[in-house]
C-alpha positions in Angstrom: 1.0 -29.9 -16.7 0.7 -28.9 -20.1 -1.8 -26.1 -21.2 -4.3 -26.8 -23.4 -4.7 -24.3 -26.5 -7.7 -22.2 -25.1 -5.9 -21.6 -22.2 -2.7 -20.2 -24.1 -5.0 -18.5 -26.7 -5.9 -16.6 -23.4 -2.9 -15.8 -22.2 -1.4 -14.8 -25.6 -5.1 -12.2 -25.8 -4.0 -11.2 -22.2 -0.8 -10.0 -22.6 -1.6 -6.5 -23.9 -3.2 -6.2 -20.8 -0.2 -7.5 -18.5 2.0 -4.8 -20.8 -0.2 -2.2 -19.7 0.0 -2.8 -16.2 3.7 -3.2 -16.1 3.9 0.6 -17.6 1.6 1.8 -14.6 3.1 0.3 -12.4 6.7 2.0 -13.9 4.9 5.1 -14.4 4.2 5.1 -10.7 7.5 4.1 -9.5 8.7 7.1 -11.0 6.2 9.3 -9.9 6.6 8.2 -6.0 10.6 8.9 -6.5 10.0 12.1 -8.1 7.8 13.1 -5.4 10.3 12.2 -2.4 12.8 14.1 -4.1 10.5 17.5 -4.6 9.7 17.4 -0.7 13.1 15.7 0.5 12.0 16.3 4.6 9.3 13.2 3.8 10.3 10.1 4.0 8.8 7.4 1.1 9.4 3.7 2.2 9.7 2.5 -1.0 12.9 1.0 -0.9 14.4 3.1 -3.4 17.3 5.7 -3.4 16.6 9.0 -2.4 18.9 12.2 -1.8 19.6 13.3 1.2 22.6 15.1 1.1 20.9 18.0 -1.6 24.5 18.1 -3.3 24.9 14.6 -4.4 21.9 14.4 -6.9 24.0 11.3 -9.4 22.7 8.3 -7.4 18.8 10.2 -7.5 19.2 11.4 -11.2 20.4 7.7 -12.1 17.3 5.9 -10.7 14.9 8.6 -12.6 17.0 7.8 -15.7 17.0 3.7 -15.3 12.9 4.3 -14.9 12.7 6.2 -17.7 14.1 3.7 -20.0 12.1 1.1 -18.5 8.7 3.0 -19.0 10.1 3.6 -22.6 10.8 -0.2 -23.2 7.6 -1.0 -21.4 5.6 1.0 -23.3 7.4 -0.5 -26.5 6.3 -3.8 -25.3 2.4 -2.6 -24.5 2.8 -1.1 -28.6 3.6 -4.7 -29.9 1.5 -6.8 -27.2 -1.5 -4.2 -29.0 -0.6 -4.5 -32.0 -0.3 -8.4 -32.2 -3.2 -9.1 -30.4 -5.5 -6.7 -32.3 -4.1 -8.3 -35.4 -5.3 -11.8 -34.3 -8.9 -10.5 -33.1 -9.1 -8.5 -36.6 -8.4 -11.9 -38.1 -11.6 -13.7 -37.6 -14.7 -13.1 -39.4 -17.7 -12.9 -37.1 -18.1 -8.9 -36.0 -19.8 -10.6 -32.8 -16.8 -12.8 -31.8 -14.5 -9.6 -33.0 -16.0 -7.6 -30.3 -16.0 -9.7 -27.2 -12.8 -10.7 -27.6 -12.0 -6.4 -28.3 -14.2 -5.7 -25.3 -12.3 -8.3 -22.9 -8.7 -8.5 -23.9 -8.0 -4.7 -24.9 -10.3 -2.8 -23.0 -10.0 -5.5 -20.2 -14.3 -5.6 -19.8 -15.5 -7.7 -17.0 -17.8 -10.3 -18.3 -21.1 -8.8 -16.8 -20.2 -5.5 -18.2 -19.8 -7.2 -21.6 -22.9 -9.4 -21.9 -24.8 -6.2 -21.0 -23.1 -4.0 -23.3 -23.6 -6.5 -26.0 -27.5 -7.0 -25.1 -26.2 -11.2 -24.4 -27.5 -13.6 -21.8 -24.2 -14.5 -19.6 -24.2 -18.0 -21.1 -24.5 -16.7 -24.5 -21.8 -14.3 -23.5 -19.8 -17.2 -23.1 -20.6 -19.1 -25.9 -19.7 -16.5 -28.4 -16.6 -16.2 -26.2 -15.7 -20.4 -26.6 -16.4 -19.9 -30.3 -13.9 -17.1 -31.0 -11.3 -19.3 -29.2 -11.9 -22.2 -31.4 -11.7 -19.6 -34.4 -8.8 -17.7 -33.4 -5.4 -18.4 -35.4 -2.6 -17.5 -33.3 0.4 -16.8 -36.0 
């Protein structure tokens, strides 16, 4: 089934959020394995490699190293998703439709929070949301 051109204008506007998530969720990985290896007597079911022999740190400092290249290229990825998708939302012309779409796809606003931030009924909330669709050019 193909997708019809709202519905990848969407994803495209969502995929600064998906970038953010995936550095989180990195960011935690790393944290949880840092942790387990600070208080080595408790045990983290996390599935991944841990000490336990306090003189063979290479496998333990290998993982940290492999996550922190991954958080650095995820975070590169979150830059460009950002940048590309505040580039089209800067594109179109109504401040209105600029807004919303700031409101929803960067700083990931529920659509209650939105309608009452921007003083709009809910169905005028998405009416202004259906028209900065139709006006969006994705490059």
């Amino acid at each position: 089934m193909e997708k019809t051109e709202n519905e990848q204008k969407k994803e495209f506007l969502m995929s600064y959020q998906l970038a953010k998530r995936d550095v989180t969720r990195l960011e935690e990985q790393l944290a949880e394995l840092r942790i387990g290896k600070m208080s080595p007597g408790c045990e983290i079911g996390d599935g991944l490699p841990h000490a336990h022999n306090a003189t063979d740190l290479s496998g333990y400092a290998a993982k940290v190293d492999e996550l922190e290249r991954e958080i650095v290229a995820a975070r590169y990825r979150r830059i460009c998703a950002f940048e590309l998708v505040r580039n089209c939302i800067e594109s179109l012309e109504d401040e209105r439709e600029k807004l919303l779409l700031t409101y929803r796809y960067i700083r990931g606003m529920k659509w209650e929070k939105i309608a009452v931030k921007m003083e709009l009924t809910w169905r005028h909330t998405l009416r202004v949301h259906r028209n900065a669709l139709k006006n969006l050019k994705m490059s």
